[in-house]
C-alpha positions in Angstrom: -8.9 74.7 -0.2 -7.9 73.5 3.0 -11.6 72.3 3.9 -11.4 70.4 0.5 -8.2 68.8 1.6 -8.9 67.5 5.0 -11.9 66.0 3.1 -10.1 63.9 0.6 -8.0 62.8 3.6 -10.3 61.3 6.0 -11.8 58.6 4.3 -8.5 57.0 3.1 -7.7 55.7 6.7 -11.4 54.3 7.1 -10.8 51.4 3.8 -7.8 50.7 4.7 -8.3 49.7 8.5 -11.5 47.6 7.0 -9.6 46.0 4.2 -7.6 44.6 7.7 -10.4 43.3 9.7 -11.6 41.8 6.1 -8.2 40.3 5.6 -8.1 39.2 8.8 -11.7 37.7 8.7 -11.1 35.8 5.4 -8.1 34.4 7.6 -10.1 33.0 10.1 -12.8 31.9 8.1 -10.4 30.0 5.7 -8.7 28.3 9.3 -11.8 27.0 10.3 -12.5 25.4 7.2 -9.0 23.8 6.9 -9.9 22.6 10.6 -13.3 21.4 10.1 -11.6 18.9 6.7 -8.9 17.9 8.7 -11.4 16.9 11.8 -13.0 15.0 9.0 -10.2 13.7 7.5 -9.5 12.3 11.4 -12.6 10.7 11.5 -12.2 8.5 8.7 -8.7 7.4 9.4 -9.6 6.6 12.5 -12.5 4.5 11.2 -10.1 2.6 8.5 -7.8 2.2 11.0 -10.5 0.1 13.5 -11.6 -1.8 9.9 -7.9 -3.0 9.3 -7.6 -3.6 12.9 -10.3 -6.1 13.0 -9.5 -7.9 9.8 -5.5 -7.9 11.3 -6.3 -11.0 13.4 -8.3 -12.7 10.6 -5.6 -12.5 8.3 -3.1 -14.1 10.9 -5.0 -17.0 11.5 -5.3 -17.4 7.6 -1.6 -17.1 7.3 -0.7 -19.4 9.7 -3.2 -22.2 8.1 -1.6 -21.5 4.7 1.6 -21.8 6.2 1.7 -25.5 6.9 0.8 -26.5 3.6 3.2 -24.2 1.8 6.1 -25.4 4.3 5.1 -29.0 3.0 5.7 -28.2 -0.1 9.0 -26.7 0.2 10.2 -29.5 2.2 9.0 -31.3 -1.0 12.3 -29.5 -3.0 14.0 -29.5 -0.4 14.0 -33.2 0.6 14.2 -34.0 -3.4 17.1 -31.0 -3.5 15.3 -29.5 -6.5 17.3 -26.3 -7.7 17.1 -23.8 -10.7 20.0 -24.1 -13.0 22.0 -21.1 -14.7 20.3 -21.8 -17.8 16.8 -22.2 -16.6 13.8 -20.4 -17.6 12.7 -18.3 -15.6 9.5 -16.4 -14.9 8.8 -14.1 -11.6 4.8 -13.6 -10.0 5.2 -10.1 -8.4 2.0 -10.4 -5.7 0.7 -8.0 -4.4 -2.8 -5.8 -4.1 -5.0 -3.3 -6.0 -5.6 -1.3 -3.0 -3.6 1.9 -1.7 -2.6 3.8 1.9 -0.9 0.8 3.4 2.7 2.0 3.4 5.3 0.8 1.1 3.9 -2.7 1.2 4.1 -2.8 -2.8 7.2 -0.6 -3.2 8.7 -3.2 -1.2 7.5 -5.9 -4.2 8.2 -3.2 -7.0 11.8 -3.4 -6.0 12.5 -6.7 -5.4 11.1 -7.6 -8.6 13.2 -5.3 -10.5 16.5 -6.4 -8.6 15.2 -9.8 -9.4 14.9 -9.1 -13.6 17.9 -7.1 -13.8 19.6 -10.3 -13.1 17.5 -12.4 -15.3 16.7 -9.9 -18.0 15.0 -12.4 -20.6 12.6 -13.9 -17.7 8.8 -12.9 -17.9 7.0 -11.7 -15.5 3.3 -11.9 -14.0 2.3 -9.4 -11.9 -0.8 -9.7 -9.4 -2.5 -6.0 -8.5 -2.8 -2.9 -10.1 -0.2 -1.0 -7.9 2.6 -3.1 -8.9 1.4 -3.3 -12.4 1.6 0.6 -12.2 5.2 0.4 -10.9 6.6 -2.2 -12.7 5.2 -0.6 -15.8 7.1 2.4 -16.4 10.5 0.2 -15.8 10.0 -3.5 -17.3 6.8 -2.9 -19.4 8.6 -5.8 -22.1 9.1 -8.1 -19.9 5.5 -8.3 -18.2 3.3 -11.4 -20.0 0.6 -11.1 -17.8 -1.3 -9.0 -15.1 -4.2 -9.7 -12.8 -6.8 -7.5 -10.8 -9.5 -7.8 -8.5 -7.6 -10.8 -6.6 -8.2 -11.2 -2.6 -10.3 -8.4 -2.3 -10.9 -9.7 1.3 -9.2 -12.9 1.9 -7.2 -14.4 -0.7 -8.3 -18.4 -1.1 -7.1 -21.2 -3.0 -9.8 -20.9 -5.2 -8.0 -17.9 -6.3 -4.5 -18.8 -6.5 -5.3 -22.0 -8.4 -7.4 -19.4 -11.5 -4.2 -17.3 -11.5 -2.3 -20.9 -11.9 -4.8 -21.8 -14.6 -4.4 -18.9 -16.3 -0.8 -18.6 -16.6 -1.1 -22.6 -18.0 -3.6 -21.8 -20.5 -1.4 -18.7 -21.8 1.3 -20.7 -22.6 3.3 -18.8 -20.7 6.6 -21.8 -20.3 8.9 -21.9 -17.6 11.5 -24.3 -15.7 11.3 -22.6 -12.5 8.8 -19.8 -10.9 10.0 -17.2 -8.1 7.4 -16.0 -6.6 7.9 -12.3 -5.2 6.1 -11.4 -1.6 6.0 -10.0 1.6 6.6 -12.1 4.3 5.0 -11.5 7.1 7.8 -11.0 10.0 5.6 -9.2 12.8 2.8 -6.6 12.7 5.3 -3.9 12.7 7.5 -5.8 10.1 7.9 -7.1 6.9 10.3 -7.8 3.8 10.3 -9.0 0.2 10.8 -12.9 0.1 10.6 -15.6 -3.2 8.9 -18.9 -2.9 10.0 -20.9 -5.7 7.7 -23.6 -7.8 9.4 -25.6 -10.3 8.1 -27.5 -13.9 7.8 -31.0 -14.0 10.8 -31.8 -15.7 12.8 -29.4 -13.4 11.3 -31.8 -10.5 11.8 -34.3 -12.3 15.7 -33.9 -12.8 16.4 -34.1 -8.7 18.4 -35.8 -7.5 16.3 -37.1 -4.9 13.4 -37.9 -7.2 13.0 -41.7 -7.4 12.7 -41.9 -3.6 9.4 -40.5 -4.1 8.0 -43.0 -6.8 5.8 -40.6 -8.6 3.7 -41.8 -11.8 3.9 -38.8 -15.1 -0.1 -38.3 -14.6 0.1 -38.0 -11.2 3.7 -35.5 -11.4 1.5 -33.3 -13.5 -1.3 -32.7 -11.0 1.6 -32.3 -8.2 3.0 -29.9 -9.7 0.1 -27.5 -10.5 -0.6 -27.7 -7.1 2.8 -26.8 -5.5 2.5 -24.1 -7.8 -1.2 -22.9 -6.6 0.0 -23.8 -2.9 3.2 -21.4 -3.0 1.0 -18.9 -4.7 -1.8 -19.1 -1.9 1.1 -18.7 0.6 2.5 -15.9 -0.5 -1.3 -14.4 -1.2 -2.2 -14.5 2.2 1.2 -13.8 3.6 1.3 -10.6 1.7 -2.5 -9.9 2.6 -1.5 -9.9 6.5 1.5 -7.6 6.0 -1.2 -5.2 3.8 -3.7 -5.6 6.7 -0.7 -4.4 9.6 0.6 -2.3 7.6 -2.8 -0.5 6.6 -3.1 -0.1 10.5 -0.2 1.3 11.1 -0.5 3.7 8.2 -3.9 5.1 9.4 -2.9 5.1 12.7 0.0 7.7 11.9 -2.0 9.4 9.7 -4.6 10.1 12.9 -2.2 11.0 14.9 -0.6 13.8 11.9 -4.5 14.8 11.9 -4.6 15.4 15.4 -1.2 17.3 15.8 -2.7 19.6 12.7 -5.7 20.0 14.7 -3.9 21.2 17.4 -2.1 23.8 15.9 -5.1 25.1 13.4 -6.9 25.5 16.3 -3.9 27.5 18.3 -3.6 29.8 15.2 -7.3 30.2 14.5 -7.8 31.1 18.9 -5.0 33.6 18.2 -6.4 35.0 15.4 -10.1 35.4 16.4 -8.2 37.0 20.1 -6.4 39.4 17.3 -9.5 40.5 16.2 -11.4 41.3 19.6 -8.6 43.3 20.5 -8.5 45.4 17.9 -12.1 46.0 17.9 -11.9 46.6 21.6 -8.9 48.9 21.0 -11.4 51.2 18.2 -14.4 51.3 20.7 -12.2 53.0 24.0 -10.2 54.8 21.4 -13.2 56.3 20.1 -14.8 56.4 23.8 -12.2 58.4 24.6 -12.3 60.4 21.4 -16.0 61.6 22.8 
């Protein structure tokens, strides 16, 4: 009975110590997979963060071209003291991107757009990018008349901003005066949500200031599409710099994360595999000495 006994008991110890080392082994194992994603996951960051780092100085110079002719045109209003009135209509062009991991560069435009309609709530709006449109959707989904994609996939042009311009025309879409919603590029570190405004003819037409200009009704309509495709191509480009910094800045955190993580996956995976060889050292003298 006794024999029987001491059987039955023996073996019990031998799974359970096993079922350790395997726990202990599926631990490690699982480590140095985490450690070999997030090595890869390093790699690529730091890869889109040398991409947005070369196109950073390519979108400054572009900005700072685009700059002069959208200053001229607000000196334009300004110089013929063109403002909104209370009873205006009003339409906001929320630009932003379709692309993602570059901060909260469209959050920023989410928000000031919704301040903007809260205070206008019958104004339209047009929105330019998928991840405002996906923003801006869940809150003022009746208010949006139109939404573009697939604009300044690299560097935004005139070209483009004067499609968007002829696309909002040919919709019909009416309106005495047009905020446009960016970011304006403060410094690469920097940036806030700004409005450029573009006014209809007739809105132009009612300054105060306008006869000193002597402009014909043909020639008013032409001007005015292309203040309106000029403070569009402003804000395009400003808002593409701020993406482009921003993006850099983003990855470059993101690397950095990835590196600390590395660090400390591969201090916890050392101590784990040390774990180990000590144990199995500590079962080979202990059964040395058993002998």
């Amino acid at each position: 009975m006794l024999f029987t006994v001491s059987r039955i008991a023996r073996p019990s110890a031998a799974p359970v110590s096993k079922a350790i080392q395997a726990r202990n082994m599926a631990t490690l194992k699982e480590i140095q997979q985490r450690l070999k994603s997030v090595q890869n996951i390093e790699k690529i960051t730091k890869s889109m963060k040398m991409i947005a780092s070369t196109k950073v100085a390519k979108a400054q110079r572009g900005m700072e071209a685009a700059r002069v002719f959208g200053t001229a045109s607000s000196t334009l209003f300004t110089s013929a003291e063109t403002k909104a009135k209370d009873d205006d209509k009003i339409l906001f062009v929320a630009s932003s991107s379709d692309r993602g991991l570059c901060g909260g560069i469209h959050s920023s435009v989410s928000k000031a757009t919704r301040r903007a309609v809260a205070e206008k709530p019958t104004a339209e709006v047009v929105i330019l990018g998928d991840k405002p449109k996906a923003q801006l959707g869940r809150v003022i989904r009746n208010q949006i008349a139109l939404t573009f994609n697939q604009i300044g996939k690299d560097m935004p042009s005139f070209e483009e901003a004067s499609s968007v311009v002829d696309v909002i025309k040919g919709q019909g879409i009416e309106f005495d005066t047009a905020n446009i919603i960016y970011n304006k590029f403060i410094s690469v570190v920097s940036y806030e949500a700004s409005i450029i405004p573009a006014f209809s003819e007739a809105t132009f037409k009612a300054s105060p200031n306008f006869a000193v200009y002597e402009i014909e009704d043909d020639v008013l309509a032409n001007l005015q599409e292309f203040t309106f495709a000029n403070g569009l191509y402003w804000a395009m480009v400003e808002g593409h710099a701020s993406e482009m910094c921003a993006k850099r800045a983003a990855m470059e955190n993101a690397t950095q994360n990835a590196g600390e993580m590395i660090s400390k996956l591969t201090m916890t995976y050392n101590r784990g595999r040390q774990a180990v060889i000590t144990n199995e050292l500590i079962d080979i003298i202990t059964g040395a000495s058993a002998l």
